[in-house]
N, C-alpha and C positions, 0 to 999 in steps of 0.2 A: 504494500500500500504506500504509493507516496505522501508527498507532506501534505498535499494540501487536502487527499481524503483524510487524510486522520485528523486534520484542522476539521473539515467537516463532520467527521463522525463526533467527535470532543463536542462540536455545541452540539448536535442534534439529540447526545445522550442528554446534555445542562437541558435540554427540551423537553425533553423526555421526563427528567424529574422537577421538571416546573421551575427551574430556576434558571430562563431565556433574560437577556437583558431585557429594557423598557420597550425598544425597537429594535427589529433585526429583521435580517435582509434575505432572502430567498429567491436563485435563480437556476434556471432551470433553459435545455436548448430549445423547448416548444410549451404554448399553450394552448388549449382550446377557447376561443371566442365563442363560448356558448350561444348568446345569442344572435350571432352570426352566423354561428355551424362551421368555425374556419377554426385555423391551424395556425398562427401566429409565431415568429421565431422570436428568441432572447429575450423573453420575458425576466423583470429585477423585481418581485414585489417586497414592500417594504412592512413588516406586520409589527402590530403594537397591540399586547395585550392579546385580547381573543380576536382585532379585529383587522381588516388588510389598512394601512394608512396610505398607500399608492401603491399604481401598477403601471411599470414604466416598461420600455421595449428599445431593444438595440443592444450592439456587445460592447457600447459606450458607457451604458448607463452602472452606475455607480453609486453603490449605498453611501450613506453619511457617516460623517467622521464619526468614529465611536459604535457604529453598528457593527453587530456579528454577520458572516457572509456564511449562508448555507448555498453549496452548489452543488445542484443534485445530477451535474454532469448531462448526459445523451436523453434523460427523462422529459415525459412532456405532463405539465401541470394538467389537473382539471379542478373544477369543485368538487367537494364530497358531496356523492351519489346520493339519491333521497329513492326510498323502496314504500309508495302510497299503500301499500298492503300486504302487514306483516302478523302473525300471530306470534310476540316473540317469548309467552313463555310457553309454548305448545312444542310438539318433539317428533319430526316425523315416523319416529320408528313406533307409536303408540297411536294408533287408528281405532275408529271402532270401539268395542266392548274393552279394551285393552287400557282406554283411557279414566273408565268407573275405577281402576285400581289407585288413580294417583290420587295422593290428597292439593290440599289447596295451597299448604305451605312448601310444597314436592315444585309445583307447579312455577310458584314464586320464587325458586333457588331455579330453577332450569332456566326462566328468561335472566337471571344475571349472566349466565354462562352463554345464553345465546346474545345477547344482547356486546358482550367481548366479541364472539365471534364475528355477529354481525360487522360490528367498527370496522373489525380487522379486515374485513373482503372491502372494504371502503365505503360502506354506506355511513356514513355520518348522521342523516336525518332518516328516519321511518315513521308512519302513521300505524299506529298497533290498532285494528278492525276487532276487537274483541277481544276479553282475557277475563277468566274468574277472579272473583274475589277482588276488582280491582288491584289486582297483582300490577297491572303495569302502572300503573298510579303509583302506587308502592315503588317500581323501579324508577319511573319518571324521579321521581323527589330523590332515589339514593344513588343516582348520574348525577343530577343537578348539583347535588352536595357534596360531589368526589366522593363517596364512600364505593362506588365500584366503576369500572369503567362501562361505557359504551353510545350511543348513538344518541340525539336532540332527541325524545321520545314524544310524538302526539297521539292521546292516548283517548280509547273512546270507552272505559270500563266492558261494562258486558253490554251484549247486544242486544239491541230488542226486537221482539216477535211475538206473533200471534203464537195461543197453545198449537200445539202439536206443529211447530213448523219447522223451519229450517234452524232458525235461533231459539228453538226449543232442544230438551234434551230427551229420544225418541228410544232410548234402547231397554228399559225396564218395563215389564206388566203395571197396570195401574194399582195393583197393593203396594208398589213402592214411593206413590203419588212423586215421584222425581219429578222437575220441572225448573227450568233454568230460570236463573233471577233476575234474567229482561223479557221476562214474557210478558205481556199488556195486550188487552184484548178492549176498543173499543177507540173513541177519541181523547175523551177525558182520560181514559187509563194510557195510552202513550204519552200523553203532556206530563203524566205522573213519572214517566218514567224517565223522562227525558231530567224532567227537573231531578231526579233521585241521583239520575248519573252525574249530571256538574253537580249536585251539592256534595260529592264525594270523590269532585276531583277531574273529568273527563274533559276535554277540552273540544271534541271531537264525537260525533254523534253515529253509530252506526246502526242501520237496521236490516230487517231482510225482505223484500215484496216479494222473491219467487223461492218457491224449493231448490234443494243444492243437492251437491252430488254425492257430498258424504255427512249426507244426513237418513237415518233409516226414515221409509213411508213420508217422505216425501218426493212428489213429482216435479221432478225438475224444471222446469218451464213453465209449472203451473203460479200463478197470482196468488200472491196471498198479502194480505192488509188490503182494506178497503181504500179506494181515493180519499175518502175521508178520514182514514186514519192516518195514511199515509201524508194529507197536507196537515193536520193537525198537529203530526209531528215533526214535521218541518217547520212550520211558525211556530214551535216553540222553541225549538233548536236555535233556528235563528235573529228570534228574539229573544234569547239569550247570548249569543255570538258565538256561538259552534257552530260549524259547518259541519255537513249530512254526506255521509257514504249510503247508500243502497247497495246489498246483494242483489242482485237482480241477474236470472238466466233468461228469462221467457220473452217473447218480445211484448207482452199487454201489460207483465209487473215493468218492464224499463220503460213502456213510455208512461204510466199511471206515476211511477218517481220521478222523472225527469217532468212533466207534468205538475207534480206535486211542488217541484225547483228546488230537489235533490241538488248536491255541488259534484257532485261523481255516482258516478252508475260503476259498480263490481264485476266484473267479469263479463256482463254484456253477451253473451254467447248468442243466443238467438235475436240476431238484429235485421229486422227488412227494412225496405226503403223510409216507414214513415218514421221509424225509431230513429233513423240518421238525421231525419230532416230535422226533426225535436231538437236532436240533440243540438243540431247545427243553431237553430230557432235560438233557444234556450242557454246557448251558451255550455253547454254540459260537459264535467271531463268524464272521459271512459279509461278506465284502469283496466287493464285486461289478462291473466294473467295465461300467457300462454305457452308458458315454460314445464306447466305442472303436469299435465296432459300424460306427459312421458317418465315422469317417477311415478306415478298414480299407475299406469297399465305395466311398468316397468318393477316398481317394487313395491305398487303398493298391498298386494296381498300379503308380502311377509312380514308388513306392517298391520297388519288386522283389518286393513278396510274390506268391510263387507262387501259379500260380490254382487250384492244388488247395488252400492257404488261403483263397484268395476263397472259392471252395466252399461249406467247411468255416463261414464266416463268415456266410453266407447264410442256413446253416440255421439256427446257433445266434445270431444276433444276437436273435429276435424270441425263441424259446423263453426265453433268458437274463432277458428282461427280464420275460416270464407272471412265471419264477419270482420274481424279483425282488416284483413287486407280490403275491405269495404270501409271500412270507417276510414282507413289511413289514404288512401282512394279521394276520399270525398271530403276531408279535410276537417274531420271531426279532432277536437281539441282529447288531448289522451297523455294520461300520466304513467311512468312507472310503475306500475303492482304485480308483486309476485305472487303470494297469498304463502309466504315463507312459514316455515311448520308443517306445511303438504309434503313439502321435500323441504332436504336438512338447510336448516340455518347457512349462511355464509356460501351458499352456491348462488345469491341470488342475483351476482351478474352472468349468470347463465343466460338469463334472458333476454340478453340484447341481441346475440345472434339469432333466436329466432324471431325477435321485433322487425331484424333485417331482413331477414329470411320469408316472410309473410307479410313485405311490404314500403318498409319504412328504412330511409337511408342512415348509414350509422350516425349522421347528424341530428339526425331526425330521433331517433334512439338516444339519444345522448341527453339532447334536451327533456325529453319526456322527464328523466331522470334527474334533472336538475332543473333550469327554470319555469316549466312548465309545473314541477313538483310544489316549488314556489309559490306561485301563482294561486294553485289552489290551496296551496295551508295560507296565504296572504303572508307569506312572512319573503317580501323585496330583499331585506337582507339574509337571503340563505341561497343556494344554487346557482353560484355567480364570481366570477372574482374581479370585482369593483371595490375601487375605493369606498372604506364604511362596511363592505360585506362583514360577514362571520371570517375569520381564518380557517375554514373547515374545505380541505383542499388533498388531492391525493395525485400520487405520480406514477405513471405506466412507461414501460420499456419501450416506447415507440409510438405511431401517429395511430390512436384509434380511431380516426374518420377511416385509417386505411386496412386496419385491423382491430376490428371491435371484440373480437376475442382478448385481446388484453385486457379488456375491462370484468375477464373472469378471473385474473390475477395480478390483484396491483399489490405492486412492493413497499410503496410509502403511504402513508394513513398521516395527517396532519389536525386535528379537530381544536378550533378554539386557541388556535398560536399555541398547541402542543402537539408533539411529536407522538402518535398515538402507536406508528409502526415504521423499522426501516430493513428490511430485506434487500436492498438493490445488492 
């Protein structure tokens, strides 16, 4: 190792244990221009505290007197990735009946450990679409506090749903009266719910309109919450300042949420023409997750899901993605989501290559993932590297507009003007 990488690995470890000067300096042989979709050379950012204080460009440019110089050498910067749909204390090798065995506080120690992992693959930011016990509320507050690492957590406690639905819990006879703790059956009773979830913390509002696929005795495309429940629980989500996920497969539950002025429709699978138009209408993101398709038929049975979800997954993995390469087609606005805990935590830039793969150019992918992510959490300062942003920023061995596959292993992890990972 010459001098000047061990000059750089010396501060990035001082980073790593939190003790970076006030301002220090960061460059790197490429960036991406996110909202560009371009490729930028000799980027110098200059970062202060958790946040960027400039982003300058050229091999002129030059930190100020007294600043530390990280040079991450042949690496090209990006933002840290944002994943719209994560279940992060969930486990995918536990499907099915497999999951009655965990308890609540079992559940609460697994999203710490996924929640590391997560970082480590470079998502910086995630939206958790549901979690018992307000476990992720719990983890939200003990990131926030450095008591353990991982990702900016927006968190939507537990989900709600009509009895017997998707956001129901379907696997026990009725002597065990089981029944998950966002079930609301009516208009008044999701307003109830909605207000239970932020008065215990959720920032972020998740429901279900159609059946899912690894839910038992529900049909997957079929509607479930009435329009009236469905807007009822969106004017009160958003009279309180949460923004609204929908699950939604079927195309009558996606446009009845997007209709209702849902902020993101889940998974989308079955979308015809007037569902695009809505969405187009409406403004609506589509999260779509089309990565999972292929650990769900590939492993999900030694995972315990039931093979009336294999099924169910059969039909809709290939439809899911037509629409997909329709929505991207027709210019429908579309975030990042994996629906991570389907398949294992930390693989969750698997997905870009088939985002590309099914449509969308790795710029186009890229952004989903970052300012688009943005966009729908309303948070301008995160998915970006502009002066004022987050420092929350990761570095890939090469030009992923030209190889999006890098974005399944990145070497450097940055969160918050700390050094979170350096493998290069």
């Amino acid at each position: 190792m010459n001098k000047a990488a061990v000059m750089a690995a010396a501060v990035l470890l001082a980073l790593a244990a939190g003790a970076q000067a006030e301002v220090w300096a960061l460059r790197a042989a490429g960036m991406i221009d996110v909202e560009k979709g371009e490729w930028r050379a000799d980027p110098l950012l200059l970062i202060d505290g958790e946040r960027i204080k400039s982003v300058q460009f050229g091999a002129k440019a030059q930190p100020p007197a007294g600043a530390r110089l990280v040079d991450l050498g042949e690496l090209t910067l990006l933002p840290g990735l944002m994943d719209m749909h994560v279940h992060i204390t969930g486990d995918a090798r536990l499907h099915g009946f497999r999951r009655l065995e965990v308890s609540l506080p079992r559940w609460a120690i697994k999203g710490v450990a996924n929640a590391k992992t997560t970082l480590e693959a470079g998502f910086t930011t995630v939206r958790v679409l549901g979690a018992p016990g307000y476990a992720d509320v719990a983890l939200r507050e003990a990131i926030d506090a450095g008591e353990v690492p991982g990702p900016r957590l927006f968190v939507a406690g537990p989900s709600i749903g009509m009895t017997g639905g998707h956001c129901d819990s379907n696997l026990l006879p009725a002597e065990w009266q089981q029944r998950s703790a966002g079930v609301a059956d009516g208009p008044w009773a999701v307003r109830e719910k909605v207000r239970e979830n932020i008065k215990y913390g959720a920032d972020v509002i998740k429901f279900c309109a159609t059946g899912g696929v690894l839910s038992k005795g529900t049909e997957v495309g079929a509607q479930q919450y009435t329009a009236e429940e469905m807007a009822a629980l969106v004017d009160e989500a958003h009279q309180l300042g949460a923004i609204v996920a929908a699950h939604a497969h079927g195309s009558n539950g996606i446009k009845a949420a997007i209709r209702a002025g849902v902020d993101s429709v889940e998974h989308a699978s079955f979308l015809d023409d007037e569902a695009i138009e809505l969405a187009l209408e409406h403004g609506t993101w589509l999260s779509m997750d089309i990565y999972t398709t292929e650990y769900i038929l590939g492993e999900g049975q030694k995972a315990g899901i039931l093979e009336e979800s294999l099924a169910k997954e059969r039909k809709v993995g290939t439809i899911q993605r037509d629409s997909f390469r329709k929505a991207v087609e027709a210019g429908v606005k579309m975030v990042f989501g994996t629906d991570a805990a389907v398949y294992p935590h930390g693989d969750n830039g698997k997905q870009f290559a088939r985002m590309v793969q099914f449509g969308m150019t790795p710029a186009q992918a890229i952004q989903a993932a970052t300012v688009n992510a943005a966009s729908l959490l309303k948070q301008p300062d995160l998915g970006t590297i502009k002066e004022g942003a987050y420092a929350d920023l990761i570095a890939v061995a090469g030009n992923p507009l030209e190889q999006i596959k890098l974005l399944e292993s990145v070497p450097v992890v940055i969160k918050g003007g700390s050094l979170v990972k350096d493998q290069r």
